[in-house]
N, C-alpha and C positions, 0 to 999 in steps of 0.2 A: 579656649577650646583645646583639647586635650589632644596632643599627639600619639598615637598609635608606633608603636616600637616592634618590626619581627623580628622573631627570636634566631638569634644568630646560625643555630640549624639553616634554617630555612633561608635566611640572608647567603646563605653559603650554597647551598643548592641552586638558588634563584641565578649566582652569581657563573656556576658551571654550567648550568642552562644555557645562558647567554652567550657565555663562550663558547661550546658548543655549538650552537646555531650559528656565531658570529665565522666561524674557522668551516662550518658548510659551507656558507653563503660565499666565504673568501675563495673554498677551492672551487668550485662553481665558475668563480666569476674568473679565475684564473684558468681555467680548460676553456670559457668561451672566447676568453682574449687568445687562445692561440688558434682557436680556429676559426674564427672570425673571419679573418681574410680566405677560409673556402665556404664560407656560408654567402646565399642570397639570398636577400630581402622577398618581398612579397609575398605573397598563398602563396600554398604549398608546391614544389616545385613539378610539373606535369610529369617529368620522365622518375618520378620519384613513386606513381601511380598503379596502380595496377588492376586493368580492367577485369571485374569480373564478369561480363557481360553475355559473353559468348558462351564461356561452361554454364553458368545459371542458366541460363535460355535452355541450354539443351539438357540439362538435368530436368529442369523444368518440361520441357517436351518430352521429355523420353519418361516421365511419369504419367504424363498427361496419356500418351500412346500407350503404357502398359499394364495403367490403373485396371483394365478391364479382363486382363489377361493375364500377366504373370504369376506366379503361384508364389512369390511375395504375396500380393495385394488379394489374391484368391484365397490362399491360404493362412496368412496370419494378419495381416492388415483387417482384411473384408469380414473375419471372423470376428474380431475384435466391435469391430463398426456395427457387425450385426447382433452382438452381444451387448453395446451399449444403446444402441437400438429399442430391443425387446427389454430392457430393463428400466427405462426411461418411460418407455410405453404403460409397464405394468404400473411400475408408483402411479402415474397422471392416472390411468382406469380404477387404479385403486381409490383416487382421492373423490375423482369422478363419481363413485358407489357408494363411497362416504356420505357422500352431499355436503352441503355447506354446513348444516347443523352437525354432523359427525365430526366433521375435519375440526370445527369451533371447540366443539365440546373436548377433544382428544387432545388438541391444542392445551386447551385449560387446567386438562384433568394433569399432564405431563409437569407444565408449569408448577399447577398445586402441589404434585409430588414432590420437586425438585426444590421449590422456594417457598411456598405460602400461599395464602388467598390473596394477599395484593397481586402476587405476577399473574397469578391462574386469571382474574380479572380484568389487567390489562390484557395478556394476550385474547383474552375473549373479544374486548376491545379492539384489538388491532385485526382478527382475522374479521369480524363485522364491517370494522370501515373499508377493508377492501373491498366486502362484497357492495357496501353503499356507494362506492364509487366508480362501479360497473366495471371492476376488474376483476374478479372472482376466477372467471376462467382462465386468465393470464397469470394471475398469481398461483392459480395450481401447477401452471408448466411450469411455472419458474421453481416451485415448489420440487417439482419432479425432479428437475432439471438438477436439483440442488441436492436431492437424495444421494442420489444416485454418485455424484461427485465426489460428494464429500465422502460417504462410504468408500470411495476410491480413493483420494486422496488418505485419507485416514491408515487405509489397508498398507498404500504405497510409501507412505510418511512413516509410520509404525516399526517397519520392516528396513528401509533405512535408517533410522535412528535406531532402534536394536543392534543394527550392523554395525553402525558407528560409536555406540554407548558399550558393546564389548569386544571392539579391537580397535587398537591404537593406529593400525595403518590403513585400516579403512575411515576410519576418521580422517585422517590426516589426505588421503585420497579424496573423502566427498566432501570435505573444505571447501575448496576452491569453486567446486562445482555447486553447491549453495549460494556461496558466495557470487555467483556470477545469477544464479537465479534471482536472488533475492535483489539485486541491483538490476537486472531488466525489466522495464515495466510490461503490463500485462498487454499493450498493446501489439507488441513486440512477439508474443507469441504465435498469433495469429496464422500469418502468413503458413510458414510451413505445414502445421496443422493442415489448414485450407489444401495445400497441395497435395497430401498423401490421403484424406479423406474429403475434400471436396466439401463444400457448404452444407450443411445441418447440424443436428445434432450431435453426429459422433464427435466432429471438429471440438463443437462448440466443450463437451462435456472433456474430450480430452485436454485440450488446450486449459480447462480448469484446474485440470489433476496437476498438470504439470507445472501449473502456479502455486496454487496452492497447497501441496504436498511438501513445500520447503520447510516453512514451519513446526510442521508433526516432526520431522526427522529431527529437527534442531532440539528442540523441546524433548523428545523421547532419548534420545540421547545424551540432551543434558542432565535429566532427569535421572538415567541410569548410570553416570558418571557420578553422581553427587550424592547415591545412595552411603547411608550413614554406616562407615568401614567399622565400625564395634556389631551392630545389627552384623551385618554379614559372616563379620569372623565368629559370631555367635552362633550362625546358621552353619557354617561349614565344619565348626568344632564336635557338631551334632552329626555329624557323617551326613549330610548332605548331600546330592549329587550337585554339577554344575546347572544342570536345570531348573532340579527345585530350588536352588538359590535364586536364579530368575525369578522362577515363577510363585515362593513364596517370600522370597524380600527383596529383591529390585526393584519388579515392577510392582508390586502394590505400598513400596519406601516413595515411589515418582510416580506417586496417583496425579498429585496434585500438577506436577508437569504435563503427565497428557492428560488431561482436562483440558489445561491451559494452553495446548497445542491444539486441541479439538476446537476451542471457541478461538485464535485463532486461522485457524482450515476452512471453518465455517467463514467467517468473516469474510477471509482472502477469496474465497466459494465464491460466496454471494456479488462482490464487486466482478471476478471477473466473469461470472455466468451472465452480466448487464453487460460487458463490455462485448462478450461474444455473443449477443445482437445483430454485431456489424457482419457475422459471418452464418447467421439462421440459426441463433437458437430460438426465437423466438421468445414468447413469453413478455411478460413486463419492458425488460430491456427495449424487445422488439419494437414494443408502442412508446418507451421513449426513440429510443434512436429514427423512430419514421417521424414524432413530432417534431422533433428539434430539427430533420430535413427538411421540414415545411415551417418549421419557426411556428409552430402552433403550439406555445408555451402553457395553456391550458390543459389542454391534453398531455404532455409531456408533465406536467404538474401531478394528473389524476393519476399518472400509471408512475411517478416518481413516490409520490407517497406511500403508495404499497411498499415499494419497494425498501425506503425509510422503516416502514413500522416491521417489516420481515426482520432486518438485520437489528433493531432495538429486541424483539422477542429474541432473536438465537441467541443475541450477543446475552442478555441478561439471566437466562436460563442454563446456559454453557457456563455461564461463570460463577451463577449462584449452586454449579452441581462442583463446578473449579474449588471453590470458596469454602464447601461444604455445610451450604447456611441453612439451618433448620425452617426460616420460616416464620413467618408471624400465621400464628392463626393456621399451622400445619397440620393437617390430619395423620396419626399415629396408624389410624388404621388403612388407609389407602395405600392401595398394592398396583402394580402393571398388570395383572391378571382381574383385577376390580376396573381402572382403566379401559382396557380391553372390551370388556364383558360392558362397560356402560355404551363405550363410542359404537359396538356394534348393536347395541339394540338402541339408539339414537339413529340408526343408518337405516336399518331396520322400517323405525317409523315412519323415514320420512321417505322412503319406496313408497310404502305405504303409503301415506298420504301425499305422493307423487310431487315429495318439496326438496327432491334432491337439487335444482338448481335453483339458484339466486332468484328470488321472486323479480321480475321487471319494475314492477312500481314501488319497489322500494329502491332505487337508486338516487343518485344525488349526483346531477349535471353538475360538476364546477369547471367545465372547460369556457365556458360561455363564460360565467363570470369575472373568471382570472384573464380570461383574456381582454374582456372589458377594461378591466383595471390594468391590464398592461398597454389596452391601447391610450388609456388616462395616462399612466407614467410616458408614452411615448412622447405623447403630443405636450406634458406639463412638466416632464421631468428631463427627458433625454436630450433636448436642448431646450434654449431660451430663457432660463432661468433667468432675472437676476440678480447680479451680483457674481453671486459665485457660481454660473454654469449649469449646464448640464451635464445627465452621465456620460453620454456620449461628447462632450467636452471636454470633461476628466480623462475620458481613454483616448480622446486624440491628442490633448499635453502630455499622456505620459507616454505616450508612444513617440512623442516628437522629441521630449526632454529628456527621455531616460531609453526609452528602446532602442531609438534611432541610433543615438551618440554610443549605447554601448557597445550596439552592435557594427557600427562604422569605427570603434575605436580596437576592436577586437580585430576586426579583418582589415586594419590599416597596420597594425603588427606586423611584422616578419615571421615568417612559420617557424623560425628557430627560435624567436624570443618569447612564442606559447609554451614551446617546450622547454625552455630554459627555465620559465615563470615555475610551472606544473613541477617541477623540477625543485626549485628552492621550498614551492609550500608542502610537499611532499617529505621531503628530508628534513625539513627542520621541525617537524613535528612527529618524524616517525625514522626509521630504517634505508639505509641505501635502496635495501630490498625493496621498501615499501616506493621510492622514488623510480625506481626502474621500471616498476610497475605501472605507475601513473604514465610514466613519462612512453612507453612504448605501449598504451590504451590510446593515448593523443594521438602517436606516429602512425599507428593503424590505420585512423580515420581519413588522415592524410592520403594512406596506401590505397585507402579502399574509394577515394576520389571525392568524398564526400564533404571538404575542407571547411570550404563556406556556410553550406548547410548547417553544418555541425556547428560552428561558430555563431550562426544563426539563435540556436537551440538554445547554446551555450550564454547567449545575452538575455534571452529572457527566462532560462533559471538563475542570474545571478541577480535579474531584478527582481525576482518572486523571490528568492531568498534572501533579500536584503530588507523587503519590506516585509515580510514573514517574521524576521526576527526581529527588527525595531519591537511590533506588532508584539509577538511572542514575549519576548525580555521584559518587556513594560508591565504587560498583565498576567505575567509569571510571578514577576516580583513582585506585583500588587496581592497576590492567589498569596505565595506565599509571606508575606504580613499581614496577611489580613484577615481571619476565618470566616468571617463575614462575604467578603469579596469570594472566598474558595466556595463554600458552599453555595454563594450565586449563580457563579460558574460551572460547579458540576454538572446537573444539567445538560447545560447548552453544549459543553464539551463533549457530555456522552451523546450525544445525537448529533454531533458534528462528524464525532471520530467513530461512529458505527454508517454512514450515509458512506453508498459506493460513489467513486470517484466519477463516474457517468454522470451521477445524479447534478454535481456541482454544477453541469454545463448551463441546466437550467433558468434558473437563475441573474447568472452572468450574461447569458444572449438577452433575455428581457430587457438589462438596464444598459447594456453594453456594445450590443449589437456584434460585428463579428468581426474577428481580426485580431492580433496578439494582444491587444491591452485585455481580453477577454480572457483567453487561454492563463494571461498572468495572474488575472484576477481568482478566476478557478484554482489555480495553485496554489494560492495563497490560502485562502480560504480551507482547500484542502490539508494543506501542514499547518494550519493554525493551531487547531487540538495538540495537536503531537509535543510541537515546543513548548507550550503552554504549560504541559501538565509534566514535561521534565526537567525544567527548568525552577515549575514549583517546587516540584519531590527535591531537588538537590540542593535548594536553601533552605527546604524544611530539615534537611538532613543534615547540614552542619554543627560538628559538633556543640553543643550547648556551651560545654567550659567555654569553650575561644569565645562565644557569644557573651558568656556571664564576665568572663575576663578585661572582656575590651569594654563592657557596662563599669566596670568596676572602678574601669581610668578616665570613666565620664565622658568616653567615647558619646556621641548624639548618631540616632536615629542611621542618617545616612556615612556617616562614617562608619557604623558596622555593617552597611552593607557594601562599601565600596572597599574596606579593607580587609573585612573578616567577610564576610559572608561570597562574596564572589570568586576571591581567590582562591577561596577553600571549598567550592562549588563547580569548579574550572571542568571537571570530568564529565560534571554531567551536563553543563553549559556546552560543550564540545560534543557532547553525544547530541545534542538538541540542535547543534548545528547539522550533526549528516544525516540526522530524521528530518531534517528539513530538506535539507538539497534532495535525499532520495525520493521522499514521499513530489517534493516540488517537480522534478525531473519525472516521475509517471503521466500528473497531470498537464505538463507542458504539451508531451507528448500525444497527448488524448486531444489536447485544443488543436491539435491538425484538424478536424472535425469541424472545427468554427472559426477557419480562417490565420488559426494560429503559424500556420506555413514551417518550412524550415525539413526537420525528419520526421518531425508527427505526420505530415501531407503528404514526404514521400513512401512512408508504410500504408494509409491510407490509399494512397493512389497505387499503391502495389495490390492494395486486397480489392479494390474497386476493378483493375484492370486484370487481375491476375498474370501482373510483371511481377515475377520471382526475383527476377535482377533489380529491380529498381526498390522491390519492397526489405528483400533481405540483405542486401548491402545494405539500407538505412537502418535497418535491425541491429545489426553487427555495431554499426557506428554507435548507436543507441547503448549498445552493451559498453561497448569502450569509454563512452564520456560518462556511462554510470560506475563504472570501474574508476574509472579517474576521480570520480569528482569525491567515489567515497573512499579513493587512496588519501585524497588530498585536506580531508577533515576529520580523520578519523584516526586518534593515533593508535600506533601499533603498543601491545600488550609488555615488552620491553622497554619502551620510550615511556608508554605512562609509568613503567615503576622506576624509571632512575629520576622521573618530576614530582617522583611523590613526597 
């Protein structure tokens, strides 16, 4: 068997790495030995606290008292609410006038334009099964709902990345503030929203914008940052102004960027327009989140599918207009003005023949059935099994072998030795910078009293991430050796990774019942796509030579993936880690809903009560452990290039 030899470069890089991290780790360990003797063991220490109970309360009341009167909430707030109102309104009356046959056909003909006769077919496909599954009407709010958003989003996203894509210090300014969007989950939004507009729609549509609009900026900005500097200095040699340079080579150089931030806007849209459910938007979401309250997984199944087939049509049509793909089978002559002129004499007809809405006897009960068969898994599957158990056997070992211990091994700690940990994983894969950071997101949470909680949280994402990536690595690996295995897989992945995180709950209560082995399991499930498919890309991506190289010294099979293929993969293997913790850390959050306890239950029970104090303090702490966790896996842009 052939020994693999690294080339002395790298043996030498590998070697100041080490050191490096060995000489953190030391001085570390030597500022804790001095202060040691003023440190105490235990959670966090009480007078180290700080109640925010009293101001939230009364911020909270003194909105509550002014909502109706100040010429804030009169004048720019209530305008705004009444502006997303009437527009929300018009799309749903619009679609409403369409009918079902208009919306289908318009759907199709969109699709056809954009990709081919196959997508224009499926989406025909996908807007029919809604209406056979007696959601028709729900899926057109949510349809509205989603307009209207994303339009906003898009607008709002657009106009930040422009800002950011041509000045260095507004850049550098809306960094951070991305950066903390994009690591709070969309749960987390909520509350406030709720307080300044109160339950409906305006909440619901604004609390979208403000999720989803991260993306568009990142994307438009990047997009106009990486426009190709010969194009440009070609454009300005021609006396150019500064604008036509925008407007005739930036943005149409970063077509392909915003596309690709539009699909996904849309995306981030759709997940959270389901999640803000809990606060009246109504629509789809609304009829899952009332099922899954009454454990009526049927129902919740009928109005989850729509919601499945919506984000496979936007996702695959945003990205075949992304892609620029002509199409199988694409009409040269079909125009938006041919479109148009078809979907409204299809609306037309069916005034006419008075078949604007979903016939009744065409639908298809599968709440009745699913439910049947889940009360079969209950009583065959959920226990008693034997041998090997049931589900509900499964979620109660792993919660006793793995939840329990790590969450009693967590808060058996000393609060300095979290911070100290957070502290060494921090810095030795990134910046001082990068460790001061992590390490004062931890001390916050401490501050803001929420200690245990938080640690709570903090045990069942390192268990979703741990078996996320066993999970992940294994049939990443297998995706990339295998083409075979890879195109198995696509599929299943694209309808894993376009399904909103609401949907997963599903699912999970059926086999699982409720309580954190569930919320873990959702998690899971949730970031499985994500690692999967970056873990494949970054060992399809290794260089070939090193591959052909180490074949050449009769290297076997697993020897070029354990010496050449991984180590030269590290980058994206590490990126795959903090798409897991982050994506992992949304859905934990969301399993407050099913028992999952900990901050998910206390934002939950902040929007259910309308406690400001109790919901946004667990928000805050939310932001900090998302801050932390993606300090602490993520190396910084300086540390990866002195490992490279």
């Amino acid at each position: 068997m052939a020994t693999l030899t690294v080339p002395a470069a790298s043996r030498a890089n590998l070697r100041l790495l080490r050191s490096r991290t060995a000489a953190k780790l030391l001085l570390l360990a030597l500022v804790t030995a001095v202060l040691l003797p003023l440190l105490h063991g235990g959670s966090w220490p009480h007078h180290l606290t700080v109640s925010l109970d009293k101001p939230l309360t009364g911020a909270s009341n003194w909105v509550i008292d002014n909502r109706d009167s100040h010429p804030l909430f009169l004048y720019f707030f209530g305008y705004i609410s009444n502006a997303v109102v009437l527009s929300v309104r018009a799309v749903y009356l619009t679609l409403l006038a369409a009918g079902w046959t208009g919306v289908t056909v318009f759907g199709a003909l969109v699709a056809w334009r954009v990709a081919g006769v196959r997508l224009a077919a499926g989406t025909a496909m996908a807007f029919l099964a809604c209406g056979a599954l007696g959601m028709w009407v729900p899926t057109m709010q949510t349809l509205a709902l989603m307009v209207v958003a994303v339009l906003a989003s898009v607008i709002v996203g657009a106009l930040l990345g422009l800002a950011a894509g041509l000045s260095d210090r507004l850049d550098r300014a809306l960094r951070p503030v991305l950066d903390t969007m994009q690591v709070l989950p969309a749960f987390a939004y909520l509350l406030p929203v709720v307080l300044v507009f109160g339950i409906g729609v305006p909440a619901a549509v604004l609390a979208t914008v403000v999720y989803a609009a991260p993306p568009m900026a990142r994307l438009t900005a990047l997009g106009l940052r990486g426009a190709d500097p010969e194009v440009l200095e070609a454009v300005e040699s021609l006396g150019a102004t500064r604008r036509q340079r925008l407007l005739t080579a930036r943005i149409p150089l970063a077509r392909g960027e915003l596309l690709l931030g539009l699909n996904q806007t849309i995306m981030m849209a759709l997940s959270m327009a389901v999640i803000a459910s809990v606060i009246g938007a109504g629509g789809l979401g609304d009829r899952v989140y009332q099922a899954l309250a009454s454990v009526d997984v049927g129902q919740a199944l009928a109005a989850g599918i729509p919601i499945v087939l919506l984000a496979i049509v936007l996702d695959r049509v945003t990205g075949a207009a992304g892609a620029g793909e002509t199409g199988e089978g694409r009409s040269r002559t079909i125009g938006w003005p041919y479109a148009l002129a078809v979907t409204v004499a299809v609306a037309l007809a069916g005034r006419l023949l008075g078949r604007l809405d979903w016939p009744s006897g065409a639908t298809l009960n599968i709440a009745e059935p699913v439910n049947r068969a889940v009360d079969w898994m209950t009583n065959h599957l959920y226990s008693g099994v034997p041998v090997v158990g049931g589900t509900a056997d499964w979620a109660g070992h792993f919660t006793t072998w793995v939840l329990d211990p790590v969450r009693g091994g967590l808060q058996w700690l000393p609060w300095w030795s979290v911070l100290l940990i957070v502290a060494a994983l921090a810095w030795s894969i990134g910046t001082w910078r990068t460790a001061l950071t992590a390490v004062l997101a931890m001390a916050a949470i401490g501050v803001l009293g929420v200690w245990e909680p938080a640690l709570d949280t903090l045990s069942q994402v390192l268990a979703a991430v741990a078996v996320t990536l066993v999970l992940g690595f294994a049939t990443g690996i297998a995706a990339a050796r295998s083409d075979r295995v890879e195109r198995a897989l696509r599929p299943v992945l694209d309808v894993f990774q376009t399904m909103p995180q609401f949907v997963y709950l599903i699912p999970v209560v059926a086999l699982f019942g409720v309580g954190r082995a569930p919320a873990v399991a959702a998690a899971v499930v949730y970031a499985l796509p994500a690692v999967v498919r970056i873990t494949a890309q970054g060992l399809r991506q290794v260089d070939p030579a090193a591959l052909e190289s180490a074949r050449s010294l009769g290297a076997t099979g697993r020897q070029q993936l354990w010496q050449v293929q991984l180590p030269l993969a590290k980058r994206s293997l590490l990126l795959a880690v903090n798409q897991g913790v982050v994506l992992v850390l949304a859905v934990v959050i969301i399993g407050g809903l099913v028992g999952g306890g900990a901050l998910g239950y206390n934002v939950a029970f902040g929007l259910a009560q309308g406690d400001l104090a109790t919901g946004l303090v667990a928000g805050a702490a939310i932001v900090c452990l998302g801050l932390m966790l993606d300090r602490v896996t993520q190396p910084t842009e300086r540390r990866a290039k002195k490992g490279a």
